[in-house]
N, C-alpha and C positions, 0 to 999 in steps of 0.2 A: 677567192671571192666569196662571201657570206653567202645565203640564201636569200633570196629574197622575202619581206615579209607580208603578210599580211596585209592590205591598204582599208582606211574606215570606208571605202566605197564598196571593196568586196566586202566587209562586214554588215554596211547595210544592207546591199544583196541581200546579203541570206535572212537578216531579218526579215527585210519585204518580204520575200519569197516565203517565206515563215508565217506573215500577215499577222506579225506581233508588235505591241506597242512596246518602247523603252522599256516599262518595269516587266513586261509579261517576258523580253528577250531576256531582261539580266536575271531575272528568276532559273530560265533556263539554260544560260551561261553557267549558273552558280550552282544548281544539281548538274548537270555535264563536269563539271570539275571539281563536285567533291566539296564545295562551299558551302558553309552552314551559312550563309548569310546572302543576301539575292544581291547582286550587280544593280544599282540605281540608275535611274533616268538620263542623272547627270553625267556619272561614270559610261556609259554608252553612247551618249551624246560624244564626250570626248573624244572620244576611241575614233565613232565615226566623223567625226568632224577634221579628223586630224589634229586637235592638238595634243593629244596623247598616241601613244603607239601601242596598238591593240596587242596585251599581253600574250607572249610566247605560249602559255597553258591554255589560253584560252582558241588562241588560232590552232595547236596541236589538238584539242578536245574537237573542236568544230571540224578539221581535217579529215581528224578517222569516224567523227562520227557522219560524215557524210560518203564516206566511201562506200 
């Protein structure tokens, strides 16, 4: 059985708990993993909303850096 992933509600969590807007979270999505380019509003919107599935690097970046 796979792992379970990631859901955009726990993503929002951690932004709220963050107390970051959309761009301020994908900026720092995007140095957490390495990204020359920030994560957009819209792209985080996504993720959280569910209609996209919050990438695999990005939920392993958030994991260990929350440990």
């Amino acid at each position: 059985m796979p792992p379970k992933r990631m859901t955009g509600k726990q993503l929002k969590a951690i932004r709220d708990e963050r107390g970051e807007t959309g761009e301020e979270f994908g900026a720092y999505l995007a140095r957490l993993v390495g990204e020359e380019r920030s994560y957009n509003r819209q792209e985080i919107n996504a993720w959280e909303s569910g209609r996209r599935a919050v990438p695999a690097k990005i939920e392993l970046a958030l994991l260990q850096a929350r440990r």
